[in-house]
MIRO-73942 format. One record per residue: residue number from 1; chain; x negated, y negated, z negated of N, C-alpha, C in turn. Coordinates in Angstrom, 1 decimal, always signed. Atoms other than C-alpha are relative to their C-alpha. Layout:
N
> nr; kette; nu; nv; nw; cau; cav; caw; cu; cv; cw
> NUM; A; X; Y; Z; X; Y; Z; X; Y; Z
...
//
This chain:
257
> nr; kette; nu; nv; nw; cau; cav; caw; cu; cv; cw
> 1; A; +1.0; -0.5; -1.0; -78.0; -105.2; -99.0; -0.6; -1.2; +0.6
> 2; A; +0.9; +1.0; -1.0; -80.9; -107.4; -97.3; +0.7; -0.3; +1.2
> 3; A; +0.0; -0.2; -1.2; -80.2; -108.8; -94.3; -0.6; +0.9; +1.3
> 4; A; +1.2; -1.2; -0.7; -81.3; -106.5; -91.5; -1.3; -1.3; +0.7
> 5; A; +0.7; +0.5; -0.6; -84.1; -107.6; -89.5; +0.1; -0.3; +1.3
> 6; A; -0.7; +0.2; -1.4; -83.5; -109.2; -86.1; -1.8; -0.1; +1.3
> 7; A; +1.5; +0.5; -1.6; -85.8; -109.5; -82.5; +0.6; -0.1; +0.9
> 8; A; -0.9; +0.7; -0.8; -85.0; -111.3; -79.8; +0.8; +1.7; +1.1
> 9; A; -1.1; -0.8; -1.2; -82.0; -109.1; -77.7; +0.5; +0.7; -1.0
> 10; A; -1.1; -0.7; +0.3; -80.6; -107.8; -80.9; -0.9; +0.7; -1.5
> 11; A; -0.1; -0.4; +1.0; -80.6; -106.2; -84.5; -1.6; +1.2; +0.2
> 12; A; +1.5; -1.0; -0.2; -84.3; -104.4; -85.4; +1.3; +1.3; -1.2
> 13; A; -0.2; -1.3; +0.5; -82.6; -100.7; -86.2; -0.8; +0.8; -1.3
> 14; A; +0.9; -0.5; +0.8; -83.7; -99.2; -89.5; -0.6; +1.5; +0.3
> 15; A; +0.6; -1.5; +0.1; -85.8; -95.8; -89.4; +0.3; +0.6; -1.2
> 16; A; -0.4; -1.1; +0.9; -85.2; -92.8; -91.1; -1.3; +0.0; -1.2
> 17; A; +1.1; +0.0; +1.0; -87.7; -92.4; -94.8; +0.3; +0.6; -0.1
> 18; A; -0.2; -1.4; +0.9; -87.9; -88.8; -95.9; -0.5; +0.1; -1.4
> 19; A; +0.5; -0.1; +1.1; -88.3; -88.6; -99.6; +0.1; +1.1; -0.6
> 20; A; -0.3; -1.6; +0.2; -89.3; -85.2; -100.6; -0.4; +0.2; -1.8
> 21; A; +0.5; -0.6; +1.6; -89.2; -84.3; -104.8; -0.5; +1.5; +0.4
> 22; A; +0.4; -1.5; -0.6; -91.3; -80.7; -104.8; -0.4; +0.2; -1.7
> 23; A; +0.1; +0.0; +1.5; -91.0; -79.4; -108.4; +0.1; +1.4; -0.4
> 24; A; +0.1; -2.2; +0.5; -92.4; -76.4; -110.2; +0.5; +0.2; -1.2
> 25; A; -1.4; -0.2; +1.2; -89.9; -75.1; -112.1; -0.4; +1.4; -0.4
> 26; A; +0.2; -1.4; +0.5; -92.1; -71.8; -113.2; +0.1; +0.0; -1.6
> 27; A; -0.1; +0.0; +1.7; -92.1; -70.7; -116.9; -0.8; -1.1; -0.9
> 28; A; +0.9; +1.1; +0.5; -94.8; -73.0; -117.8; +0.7; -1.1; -0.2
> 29; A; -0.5; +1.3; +0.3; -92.7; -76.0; -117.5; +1.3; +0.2; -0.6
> 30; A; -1.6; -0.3; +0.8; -89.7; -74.7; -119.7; -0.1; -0.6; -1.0
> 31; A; -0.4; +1.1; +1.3; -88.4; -77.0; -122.6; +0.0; -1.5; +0.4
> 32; A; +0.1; +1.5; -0.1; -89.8; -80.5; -122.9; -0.4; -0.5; +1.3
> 33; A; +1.0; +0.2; -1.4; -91.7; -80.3; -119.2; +1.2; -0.2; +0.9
> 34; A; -0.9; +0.2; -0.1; -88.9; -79.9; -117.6; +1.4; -0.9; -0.1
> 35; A; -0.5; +0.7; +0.6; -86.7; -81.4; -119.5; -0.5; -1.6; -0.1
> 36; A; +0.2; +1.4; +0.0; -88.3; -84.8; -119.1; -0.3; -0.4; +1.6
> 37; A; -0.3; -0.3; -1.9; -88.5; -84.0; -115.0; +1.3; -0.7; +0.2
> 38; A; -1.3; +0.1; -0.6; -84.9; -84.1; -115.1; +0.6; -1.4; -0.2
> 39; A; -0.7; +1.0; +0.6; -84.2; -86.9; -117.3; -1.0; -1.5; +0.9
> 40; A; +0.2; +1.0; -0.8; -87.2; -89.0; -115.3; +0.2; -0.7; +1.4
> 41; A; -0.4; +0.0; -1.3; -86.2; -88.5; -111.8; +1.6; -0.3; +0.2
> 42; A; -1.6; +0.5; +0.5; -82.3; -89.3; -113.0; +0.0; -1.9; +0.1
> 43; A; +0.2; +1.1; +0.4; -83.4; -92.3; -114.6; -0.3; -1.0; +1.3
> 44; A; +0.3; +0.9; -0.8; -85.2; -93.8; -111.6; +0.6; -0.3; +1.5
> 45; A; -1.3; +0.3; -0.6; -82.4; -93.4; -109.4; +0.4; -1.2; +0.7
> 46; A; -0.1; +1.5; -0.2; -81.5; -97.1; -109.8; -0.9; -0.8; +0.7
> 47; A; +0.8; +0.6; -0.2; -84.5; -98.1; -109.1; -0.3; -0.1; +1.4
> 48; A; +0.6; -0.7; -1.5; -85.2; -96.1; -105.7; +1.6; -1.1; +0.5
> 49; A; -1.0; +1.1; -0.6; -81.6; -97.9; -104.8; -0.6; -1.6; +0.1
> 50; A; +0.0; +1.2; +0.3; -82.3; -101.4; -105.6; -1.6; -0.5; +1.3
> 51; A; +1.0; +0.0; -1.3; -85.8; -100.9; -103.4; +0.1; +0.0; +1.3
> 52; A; -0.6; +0.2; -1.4; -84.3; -99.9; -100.3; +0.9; -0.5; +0.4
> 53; A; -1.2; +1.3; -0.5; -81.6; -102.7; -100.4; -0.8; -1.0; +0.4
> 54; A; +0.8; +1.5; +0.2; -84.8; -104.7; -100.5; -1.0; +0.0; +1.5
> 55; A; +1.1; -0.2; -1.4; -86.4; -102.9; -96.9; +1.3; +0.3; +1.0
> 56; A; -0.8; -0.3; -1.3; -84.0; -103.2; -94.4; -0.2; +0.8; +1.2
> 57; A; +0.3; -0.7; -1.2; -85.9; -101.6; -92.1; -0.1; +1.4; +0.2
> 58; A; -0.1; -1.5; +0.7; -85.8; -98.0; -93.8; +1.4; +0.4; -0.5
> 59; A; -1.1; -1.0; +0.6; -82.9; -95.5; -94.6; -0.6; +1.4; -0.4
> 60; A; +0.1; -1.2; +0.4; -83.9; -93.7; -97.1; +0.4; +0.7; -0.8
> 61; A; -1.1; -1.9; -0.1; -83.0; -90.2; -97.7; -0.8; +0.6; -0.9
> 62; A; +1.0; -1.1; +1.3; -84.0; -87.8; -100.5; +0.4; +1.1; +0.0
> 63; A; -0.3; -2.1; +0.2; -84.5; -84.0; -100.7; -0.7; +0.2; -1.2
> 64; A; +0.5; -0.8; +0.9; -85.5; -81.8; -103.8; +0.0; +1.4; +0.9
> 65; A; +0.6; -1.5; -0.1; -87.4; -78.6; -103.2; -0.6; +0.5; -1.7
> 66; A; +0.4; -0.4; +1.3; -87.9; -76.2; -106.1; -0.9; +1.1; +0.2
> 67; A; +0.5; -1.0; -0.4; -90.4; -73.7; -106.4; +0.1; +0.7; -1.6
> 68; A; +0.3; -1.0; +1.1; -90.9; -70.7; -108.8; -0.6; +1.4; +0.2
> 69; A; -0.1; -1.5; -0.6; -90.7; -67.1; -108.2; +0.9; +0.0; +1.5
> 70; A; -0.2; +0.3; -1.1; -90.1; -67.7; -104.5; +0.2; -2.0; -0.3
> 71; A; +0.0; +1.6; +0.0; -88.9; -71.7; -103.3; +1.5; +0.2; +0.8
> 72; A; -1.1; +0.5; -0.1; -85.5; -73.2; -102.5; +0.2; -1.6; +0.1
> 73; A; -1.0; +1.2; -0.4; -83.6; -76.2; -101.3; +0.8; -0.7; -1.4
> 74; A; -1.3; +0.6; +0.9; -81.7; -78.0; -104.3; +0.5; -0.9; +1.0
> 75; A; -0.7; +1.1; -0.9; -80.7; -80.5; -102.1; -0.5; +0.8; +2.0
> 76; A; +0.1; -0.1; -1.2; -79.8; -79.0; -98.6; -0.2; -0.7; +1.2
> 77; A; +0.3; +1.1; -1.2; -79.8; -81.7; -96.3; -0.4; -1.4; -0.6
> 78; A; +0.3; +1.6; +0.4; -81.2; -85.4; -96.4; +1.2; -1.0; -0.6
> 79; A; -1.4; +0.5; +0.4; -78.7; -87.5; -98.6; -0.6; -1.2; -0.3
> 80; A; +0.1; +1.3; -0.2; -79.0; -91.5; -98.4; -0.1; +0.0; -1.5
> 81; A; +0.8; +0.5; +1.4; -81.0; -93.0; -101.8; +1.5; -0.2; -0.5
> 82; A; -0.8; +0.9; +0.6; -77.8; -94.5; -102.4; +1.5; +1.3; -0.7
> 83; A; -1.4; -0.7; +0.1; -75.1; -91.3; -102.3; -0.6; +1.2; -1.1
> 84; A; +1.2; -1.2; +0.6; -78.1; -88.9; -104.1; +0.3; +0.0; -1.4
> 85; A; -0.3; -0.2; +0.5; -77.4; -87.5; -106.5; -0.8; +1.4; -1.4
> 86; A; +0.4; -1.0; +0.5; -79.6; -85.3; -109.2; +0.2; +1.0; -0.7
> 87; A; -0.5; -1.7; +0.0; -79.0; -81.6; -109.9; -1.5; +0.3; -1.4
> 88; A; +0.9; -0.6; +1.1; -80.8; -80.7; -113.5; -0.5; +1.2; +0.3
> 89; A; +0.1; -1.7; -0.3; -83.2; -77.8; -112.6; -0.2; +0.9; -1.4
> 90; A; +0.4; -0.9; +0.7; -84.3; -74.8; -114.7; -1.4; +0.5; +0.3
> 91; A; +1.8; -1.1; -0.4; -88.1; -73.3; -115.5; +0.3; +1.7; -0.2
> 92; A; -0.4; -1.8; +0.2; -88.4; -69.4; -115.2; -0.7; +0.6; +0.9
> 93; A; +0.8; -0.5; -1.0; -90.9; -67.4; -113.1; -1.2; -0.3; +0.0
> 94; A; +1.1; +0.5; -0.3; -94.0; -67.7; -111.6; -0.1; -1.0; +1.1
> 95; A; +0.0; +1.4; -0.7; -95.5; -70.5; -109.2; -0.7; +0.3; +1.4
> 96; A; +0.1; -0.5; -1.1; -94.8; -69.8; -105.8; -0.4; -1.2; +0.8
> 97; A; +0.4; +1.0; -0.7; -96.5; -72.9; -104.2; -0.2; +0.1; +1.6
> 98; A; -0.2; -0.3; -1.1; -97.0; -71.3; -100.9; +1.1; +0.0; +0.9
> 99; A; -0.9; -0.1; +0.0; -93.5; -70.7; -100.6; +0.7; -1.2; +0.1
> 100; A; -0.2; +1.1; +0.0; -92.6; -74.0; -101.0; -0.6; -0.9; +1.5
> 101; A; +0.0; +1.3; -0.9; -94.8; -75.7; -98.6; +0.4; +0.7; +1.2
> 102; A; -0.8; -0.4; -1.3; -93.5; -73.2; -95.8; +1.6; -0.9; +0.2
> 103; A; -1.7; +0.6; -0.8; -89.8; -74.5; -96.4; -0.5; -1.6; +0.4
> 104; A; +0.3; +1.7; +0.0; -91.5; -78.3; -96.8; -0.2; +0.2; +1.8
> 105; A; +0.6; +0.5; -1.2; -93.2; -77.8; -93.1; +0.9; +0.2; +1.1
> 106; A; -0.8; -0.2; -0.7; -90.3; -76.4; -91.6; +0.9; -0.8; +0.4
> 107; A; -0.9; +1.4; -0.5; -88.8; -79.7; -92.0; -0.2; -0.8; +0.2
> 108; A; +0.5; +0.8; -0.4; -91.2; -81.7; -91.1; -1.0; +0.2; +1.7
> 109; A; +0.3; -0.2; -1.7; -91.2; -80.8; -87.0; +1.0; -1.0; +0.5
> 110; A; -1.0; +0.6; -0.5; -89.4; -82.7; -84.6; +0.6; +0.9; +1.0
> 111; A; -1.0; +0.6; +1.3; -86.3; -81.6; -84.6; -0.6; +0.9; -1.5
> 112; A; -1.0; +0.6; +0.8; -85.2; -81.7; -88.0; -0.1; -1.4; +0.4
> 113; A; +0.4; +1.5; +0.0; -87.2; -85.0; -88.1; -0.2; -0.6; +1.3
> 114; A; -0.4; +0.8; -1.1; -86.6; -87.8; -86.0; -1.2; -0.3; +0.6
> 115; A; +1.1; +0.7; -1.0; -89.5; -89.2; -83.8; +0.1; -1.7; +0.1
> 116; A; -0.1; +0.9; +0.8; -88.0; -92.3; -85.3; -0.6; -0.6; -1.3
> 117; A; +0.2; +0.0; +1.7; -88.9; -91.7; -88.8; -1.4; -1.0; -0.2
> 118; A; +1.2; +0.2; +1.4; -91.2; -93.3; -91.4; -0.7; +1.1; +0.0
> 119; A; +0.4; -0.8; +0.4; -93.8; -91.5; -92.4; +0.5; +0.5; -1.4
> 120; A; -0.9; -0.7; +0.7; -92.4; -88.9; -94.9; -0.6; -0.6; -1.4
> 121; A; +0.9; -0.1; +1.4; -93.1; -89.5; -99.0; +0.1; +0.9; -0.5
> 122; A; -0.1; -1.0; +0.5; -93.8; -86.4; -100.6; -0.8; -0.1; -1.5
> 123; A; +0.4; -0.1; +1.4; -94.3; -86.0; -104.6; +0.1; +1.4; +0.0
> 124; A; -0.3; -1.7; +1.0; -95.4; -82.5; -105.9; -0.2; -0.5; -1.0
> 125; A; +0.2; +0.3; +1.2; -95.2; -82.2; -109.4; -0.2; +1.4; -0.9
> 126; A; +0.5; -1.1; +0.3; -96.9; -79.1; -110.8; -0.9; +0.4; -1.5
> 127; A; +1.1; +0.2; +0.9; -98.5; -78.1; -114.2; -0.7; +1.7; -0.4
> 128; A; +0.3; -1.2; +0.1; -100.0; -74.6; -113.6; -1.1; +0.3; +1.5
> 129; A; +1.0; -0.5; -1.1; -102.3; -72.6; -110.8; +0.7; +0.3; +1.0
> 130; A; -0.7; -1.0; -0.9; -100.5; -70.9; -107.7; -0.2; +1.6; -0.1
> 131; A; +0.0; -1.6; +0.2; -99.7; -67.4; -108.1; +0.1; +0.8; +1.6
> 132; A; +0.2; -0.6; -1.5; -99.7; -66.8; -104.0; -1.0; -0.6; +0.7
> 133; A; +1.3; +0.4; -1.4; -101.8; -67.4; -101.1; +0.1; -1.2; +0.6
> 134; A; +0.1; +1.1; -0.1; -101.4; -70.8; -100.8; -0.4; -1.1; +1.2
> 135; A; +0.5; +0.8; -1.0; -103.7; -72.2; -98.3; +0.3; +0.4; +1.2
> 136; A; +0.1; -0.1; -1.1; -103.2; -70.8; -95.3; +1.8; -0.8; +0.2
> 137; A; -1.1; +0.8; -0.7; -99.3; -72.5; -95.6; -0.5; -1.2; -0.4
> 138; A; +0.1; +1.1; -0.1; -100.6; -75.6; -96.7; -1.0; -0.2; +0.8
> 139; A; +0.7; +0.5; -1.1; -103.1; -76.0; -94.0; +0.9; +0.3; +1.3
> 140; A; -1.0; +0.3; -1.2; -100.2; -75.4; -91.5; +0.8; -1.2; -0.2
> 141; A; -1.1; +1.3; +0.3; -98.2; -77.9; -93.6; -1.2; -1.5; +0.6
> 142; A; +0.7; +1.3; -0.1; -101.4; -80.7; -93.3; -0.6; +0.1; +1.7
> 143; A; +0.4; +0.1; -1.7; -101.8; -79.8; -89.4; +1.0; -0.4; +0.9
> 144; A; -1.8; +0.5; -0.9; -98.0; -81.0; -88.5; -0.6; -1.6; +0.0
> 145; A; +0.1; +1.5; +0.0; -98.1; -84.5; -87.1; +0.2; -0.4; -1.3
> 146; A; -0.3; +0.6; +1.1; -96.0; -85.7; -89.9; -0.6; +0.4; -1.1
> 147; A; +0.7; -0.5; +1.1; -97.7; -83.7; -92.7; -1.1; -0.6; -0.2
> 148; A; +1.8; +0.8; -0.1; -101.3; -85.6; -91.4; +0.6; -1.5; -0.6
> 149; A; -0.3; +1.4; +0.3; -99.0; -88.7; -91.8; +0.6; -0.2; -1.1
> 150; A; -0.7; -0.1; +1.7; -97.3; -88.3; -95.0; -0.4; -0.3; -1.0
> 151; A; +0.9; +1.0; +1.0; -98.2; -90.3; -97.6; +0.5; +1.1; -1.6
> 152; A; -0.6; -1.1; +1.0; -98.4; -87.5; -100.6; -1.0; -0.3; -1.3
> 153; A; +0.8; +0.6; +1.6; -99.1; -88.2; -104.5; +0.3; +1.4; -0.2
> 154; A; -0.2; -1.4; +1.4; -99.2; -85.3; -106.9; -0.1; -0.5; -1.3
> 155; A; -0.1; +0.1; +1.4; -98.1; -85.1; -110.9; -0.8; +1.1; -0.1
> 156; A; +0.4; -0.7; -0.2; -100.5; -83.3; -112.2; +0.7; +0.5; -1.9
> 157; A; -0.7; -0.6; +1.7; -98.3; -81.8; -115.8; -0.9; +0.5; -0.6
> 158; A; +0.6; -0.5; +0.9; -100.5; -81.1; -118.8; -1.5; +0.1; +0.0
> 159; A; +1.6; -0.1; -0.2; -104.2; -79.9; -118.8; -0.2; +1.3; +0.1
> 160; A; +0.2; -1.1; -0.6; -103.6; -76.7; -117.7; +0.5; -0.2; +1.8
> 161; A; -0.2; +0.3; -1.6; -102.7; -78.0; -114.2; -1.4; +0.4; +0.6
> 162; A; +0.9; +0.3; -0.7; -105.2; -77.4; -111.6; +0.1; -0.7; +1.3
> 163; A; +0.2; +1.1; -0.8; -106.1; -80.2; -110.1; -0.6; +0.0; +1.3
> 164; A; +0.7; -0.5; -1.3; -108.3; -79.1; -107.2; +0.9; +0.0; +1.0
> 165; A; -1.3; -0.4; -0.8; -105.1; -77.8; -106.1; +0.6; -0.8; +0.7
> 166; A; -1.1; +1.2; -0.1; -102.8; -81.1; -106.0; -1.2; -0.6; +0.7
> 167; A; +1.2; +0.8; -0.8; -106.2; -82.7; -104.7; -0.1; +0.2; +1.9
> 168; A; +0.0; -0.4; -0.9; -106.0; -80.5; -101.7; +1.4; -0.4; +0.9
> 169; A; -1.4; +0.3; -0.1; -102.6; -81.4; -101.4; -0.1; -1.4; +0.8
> 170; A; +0.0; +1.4; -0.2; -102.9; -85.1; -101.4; -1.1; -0.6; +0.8
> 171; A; +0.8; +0.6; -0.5; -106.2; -85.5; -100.0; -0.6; -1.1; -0.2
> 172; A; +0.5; +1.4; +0.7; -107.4; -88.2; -102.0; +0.0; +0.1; -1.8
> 173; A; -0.1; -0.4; +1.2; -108.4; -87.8; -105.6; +0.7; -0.7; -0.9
> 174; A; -0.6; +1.3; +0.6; -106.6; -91.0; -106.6; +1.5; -0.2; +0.1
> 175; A; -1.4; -0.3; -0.4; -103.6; -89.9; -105.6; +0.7; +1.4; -0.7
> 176; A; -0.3; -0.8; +1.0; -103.5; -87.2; -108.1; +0.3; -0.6; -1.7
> 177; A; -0.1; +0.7; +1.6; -101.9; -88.6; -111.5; +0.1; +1.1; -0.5
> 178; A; +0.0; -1.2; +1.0; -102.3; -86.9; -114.8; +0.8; -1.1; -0.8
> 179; A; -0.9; +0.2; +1.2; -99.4; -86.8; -117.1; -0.2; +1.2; -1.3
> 180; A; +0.6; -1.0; +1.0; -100.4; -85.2; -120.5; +0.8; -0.2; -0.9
> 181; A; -1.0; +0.7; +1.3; -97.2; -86.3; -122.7; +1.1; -0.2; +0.9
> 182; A; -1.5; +0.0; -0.4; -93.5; -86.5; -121.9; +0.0; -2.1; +0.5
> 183; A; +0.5; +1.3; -0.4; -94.3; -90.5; -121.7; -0.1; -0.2; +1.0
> 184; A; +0.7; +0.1; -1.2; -96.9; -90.4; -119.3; +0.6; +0.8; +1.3
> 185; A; -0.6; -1.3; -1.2; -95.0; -87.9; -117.1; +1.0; -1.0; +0.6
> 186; A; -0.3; +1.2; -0.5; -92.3; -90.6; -117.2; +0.0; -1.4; +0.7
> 187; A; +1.5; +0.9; -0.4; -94.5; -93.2; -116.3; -0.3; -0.2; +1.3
> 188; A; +0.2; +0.1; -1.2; -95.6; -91.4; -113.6; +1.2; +0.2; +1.1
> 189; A; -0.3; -0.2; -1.1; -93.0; -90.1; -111.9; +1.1; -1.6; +0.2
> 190; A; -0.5; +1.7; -0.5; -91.3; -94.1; -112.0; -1.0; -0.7; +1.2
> 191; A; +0.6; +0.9; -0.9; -94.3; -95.3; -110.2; -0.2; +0.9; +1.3
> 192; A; +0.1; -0.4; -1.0; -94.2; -92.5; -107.9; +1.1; +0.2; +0.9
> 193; A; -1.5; +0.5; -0.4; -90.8; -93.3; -107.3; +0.1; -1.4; +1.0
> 194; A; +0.2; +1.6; -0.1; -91.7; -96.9; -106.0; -0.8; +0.6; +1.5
> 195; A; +0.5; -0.3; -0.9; -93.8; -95.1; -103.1; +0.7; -0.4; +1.2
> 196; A; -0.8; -0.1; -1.5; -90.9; -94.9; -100.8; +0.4; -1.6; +0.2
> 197; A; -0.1; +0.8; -0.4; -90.3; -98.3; -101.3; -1.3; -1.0; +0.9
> 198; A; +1.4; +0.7; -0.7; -94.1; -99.6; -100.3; +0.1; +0.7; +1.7
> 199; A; -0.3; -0.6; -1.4; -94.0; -97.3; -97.4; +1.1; -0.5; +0.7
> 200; A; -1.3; +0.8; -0.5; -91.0; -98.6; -96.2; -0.1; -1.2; +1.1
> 201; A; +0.1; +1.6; -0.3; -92.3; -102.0; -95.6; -0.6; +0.2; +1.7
> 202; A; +0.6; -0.2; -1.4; -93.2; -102.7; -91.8; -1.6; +0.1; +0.0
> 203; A; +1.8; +0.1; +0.1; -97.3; -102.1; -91.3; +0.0; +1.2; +1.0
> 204; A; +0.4; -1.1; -0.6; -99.3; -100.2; -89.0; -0.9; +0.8; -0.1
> 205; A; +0.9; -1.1; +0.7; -101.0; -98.6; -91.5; +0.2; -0.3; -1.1
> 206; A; -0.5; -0.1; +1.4; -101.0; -97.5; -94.9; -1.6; +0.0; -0.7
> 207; A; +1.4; +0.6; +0.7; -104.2; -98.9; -97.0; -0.3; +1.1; -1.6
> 208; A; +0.1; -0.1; +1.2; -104.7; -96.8; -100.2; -1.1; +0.0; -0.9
> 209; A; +0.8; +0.2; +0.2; -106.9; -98.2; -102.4; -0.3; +1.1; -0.8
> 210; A; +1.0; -1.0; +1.0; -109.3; -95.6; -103.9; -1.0; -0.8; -1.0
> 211; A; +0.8; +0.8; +0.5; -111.2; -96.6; -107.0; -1.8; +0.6; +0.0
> 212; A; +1.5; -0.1; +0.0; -114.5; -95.2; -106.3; -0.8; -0.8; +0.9
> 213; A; +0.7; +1.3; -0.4; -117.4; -97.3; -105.2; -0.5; +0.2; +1.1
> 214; A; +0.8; -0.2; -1.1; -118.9; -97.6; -101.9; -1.2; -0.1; -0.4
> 215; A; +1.3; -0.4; +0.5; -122.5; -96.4; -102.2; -0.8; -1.3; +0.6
> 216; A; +0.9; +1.6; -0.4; -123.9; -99.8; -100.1; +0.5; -1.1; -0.7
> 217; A; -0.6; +1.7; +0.9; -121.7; -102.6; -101.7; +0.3; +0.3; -0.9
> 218; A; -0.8; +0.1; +1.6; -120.7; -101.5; -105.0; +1.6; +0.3; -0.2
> 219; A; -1.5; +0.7; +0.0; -117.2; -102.4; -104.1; +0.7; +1.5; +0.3
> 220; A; -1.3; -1.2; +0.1; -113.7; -99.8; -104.5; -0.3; +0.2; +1.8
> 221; A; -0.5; -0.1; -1.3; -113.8; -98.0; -101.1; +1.2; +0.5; +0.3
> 222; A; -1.6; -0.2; -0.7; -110.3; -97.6; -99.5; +0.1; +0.8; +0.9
> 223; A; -0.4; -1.8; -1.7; -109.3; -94.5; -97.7; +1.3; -0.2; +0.6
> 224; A; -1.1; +0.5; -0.8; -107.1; -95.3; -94.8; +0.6; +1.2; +0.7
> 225; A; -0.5; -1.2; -0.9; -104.3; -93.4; -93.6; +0.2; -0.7; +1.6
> 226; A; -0.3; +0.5; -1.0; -104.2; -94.6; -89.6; +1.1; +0.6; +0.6
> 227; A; -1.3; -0.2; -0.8; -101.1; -95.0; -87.2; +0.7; +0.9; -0.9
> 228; A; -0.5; -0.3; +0.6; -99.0; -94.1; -89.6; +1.7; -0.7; +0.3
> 229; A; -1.6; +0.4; -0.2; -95.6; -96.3; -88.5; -0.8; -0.7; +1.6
> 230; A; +0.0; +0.1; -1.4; -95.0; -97.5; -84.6; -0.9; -1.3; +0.2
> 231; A; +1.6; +1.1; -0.2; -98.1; -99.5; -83.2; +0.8; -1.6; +0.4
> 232; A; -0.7; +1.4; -0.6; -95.2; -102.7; -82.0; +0.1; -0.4; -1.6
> 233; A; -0.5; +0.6; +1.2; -94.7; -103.3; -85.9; -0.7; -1.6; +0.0
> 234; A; +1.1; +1.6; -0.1; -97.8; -106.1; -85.5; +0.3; -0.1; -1.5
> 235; A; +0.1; +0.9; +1.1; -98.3; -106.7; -89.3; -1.1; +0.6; -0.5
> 236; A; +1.1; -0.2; +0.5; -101.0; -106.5; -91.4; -0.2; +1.6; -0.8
> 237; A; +0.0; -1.1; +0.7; -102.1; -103.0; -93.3; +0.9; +0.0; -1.3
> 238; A; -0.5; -0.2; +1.3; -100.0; -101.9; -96.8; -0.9; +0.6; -0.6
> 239; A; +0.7; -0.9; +1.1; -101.5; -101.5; -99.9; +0.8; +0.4; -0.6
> 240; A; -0.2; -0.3; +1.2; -100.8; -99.2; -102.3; -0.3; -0.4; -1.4
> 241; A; +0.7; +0.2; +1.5; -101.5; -100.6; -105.8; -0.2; +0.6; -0.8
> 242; A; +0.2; -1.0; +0.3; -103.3; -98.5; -107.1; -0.2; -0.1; -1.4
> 243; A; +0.3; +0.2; +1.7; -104.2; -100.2; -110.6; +1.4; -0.2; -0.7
> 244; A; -1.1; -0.1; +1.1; -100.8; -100.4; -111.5; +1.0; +1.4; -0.2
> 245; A; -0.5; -1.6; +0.5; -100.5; -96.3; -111.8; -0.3; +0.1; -1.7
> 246; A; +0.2; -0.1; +1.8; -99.9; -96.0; -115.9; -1.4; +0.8; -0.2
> 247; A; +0.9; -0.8; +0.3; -103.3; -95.1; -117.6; +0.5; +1.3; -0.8
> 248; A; -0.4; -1.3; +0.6; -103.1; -91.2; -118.4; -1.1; -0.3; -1.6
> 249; A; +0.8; -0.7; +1.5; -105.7; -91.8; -121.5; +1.0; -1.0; -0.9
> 250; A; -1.1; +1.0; +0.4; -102.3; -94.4; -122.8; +0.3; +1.0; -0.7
> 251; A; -1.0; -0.5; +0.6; -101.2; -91.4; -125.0; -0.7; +0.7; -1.1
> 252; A; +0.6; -0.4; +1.5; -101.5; -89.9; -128.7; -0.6; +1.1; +0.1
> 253; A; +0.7; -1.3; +0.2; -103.9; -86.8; -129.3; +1.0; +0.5; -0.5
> 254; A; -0.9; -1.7; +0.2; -101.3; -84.9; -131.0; +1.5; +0.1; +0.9
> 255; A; -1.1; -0.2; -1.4; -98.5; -85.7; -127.7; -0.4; +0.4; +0.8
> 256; A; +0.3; -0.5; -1.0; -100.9; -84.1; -125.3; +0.3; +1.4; -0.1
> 257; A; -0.5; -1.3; -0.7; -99.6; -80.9; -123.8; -1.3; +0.4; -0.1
//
């Protein structure tokens, strides 16, 4: 483990990281969709360890939410990157995304969450439409302190995904990856695994570069999330790197879902 970080009168305390998996486990993703969910989010495991030995100033914690035909807790309480442990889900139902982000927002009040915390990292990973009423819980979920501050990517599975969706979600179009192949799904959910470690890092803001152009200069404009970790941090903004998210057109015409 890193050394912690020190300031004068004594040891800088790490904050809590919430790391939220949110995974649609309806009929649509039964077989290989699934089945490469379980085996990617397994896999990177090591990785998410090895990251937060490397941010002393974060403890972070991972939950799985599953949704389907209603939504559920696989992982009931926050369990430390390092003790976590993944639970292979099952597809079957329809896609209760509403459902889902009610239990997500319920845990992102203070209490459960600390007033300490990181801002939360939340991955959905979705490859279908919602079959419920949707907006009105995700516009409660993106009106919670933490929810405005939550740094949230979406997978968007296949090319029957709707994207608008996960867009609405994340609030940033660039922050919606498409995985169209067991690969690419891999791929992404490694680099969206890596989130919690960038976030992590001390900053008093989180920079995420967008690649569209600003209409006066030409140049990538960057949508900023503000006050995002405690205003005494004093360091410069974090970027997200955003060019090194795997290209989705990286895969064979006859591997695309």
């Amino acid at each position: 483990m890193a050394e912690k970080l020190k300031r004068p009168g004594g040891e800088l305390a790490s904050r809590p990281l919430h790391f939220f998996w949110i995974v649609d486990c309806s009929g649509s993703m039964y077989g290989e969709k699934i089945g490469t969910v379980n085996h990617a989010i397994q896999s990177t495991i090591p990785d998410m360890v090895d990251a937060a030995d490397n941010n002393p100033n974060a403890q972070l914690l991972i939950r799985t939410l599953k949704f389907s035909s209603g939504a559920s807790w696989v992982t009931a309480n926050p369990v430390p990157v390092e003790d976590f442990v993944w639970d292979d889900l099952e597809a079957g139902g329809v896609t209760d995304l509403g459902q889902a982000f009610d239990l997500l927002a319920a845990q992102l009040t203070i209490p459960p969450m600390s007033d300490r915390a990181l801002p939360p990292v939340l991955v959905l990973l979705s490859d279908g439409q919602p079959t419920d009423n949707y907006k009105k819980s995700l516009d409660k979920l993106l009106h919670l302190p933490w929810g405005k501050k939550a740094v949230r990517i979406a997978i968007s599975i296949g090319q029957d995904a709707d994207d608008s969706v996960l867009t609405e979600f994340t609030g940033n179009r660039e922050l919606v990856l498409q995985a169209n192949n067991a690969a690419m799904l891999t791929k992404m959910i490694k680099w969206a695994s890596t989130a919690a470690s960038m976030v992590s890092a001390p900053a008093s803001r989180v920079k995420l570069e967008d690649k569209s152009a600003d209409k006066a200069t030409g140049s990538p404009a960057p949508a900023l999330v503000d006050d995002l970790l405690p205003k005494d941090t004093g360091t410069a903004p974090l970027v997200l790197d955003m060019d090194n998210i795997p290209n989705p057109d990286d895969v064979n015409a006859g591997d695309v879902w």
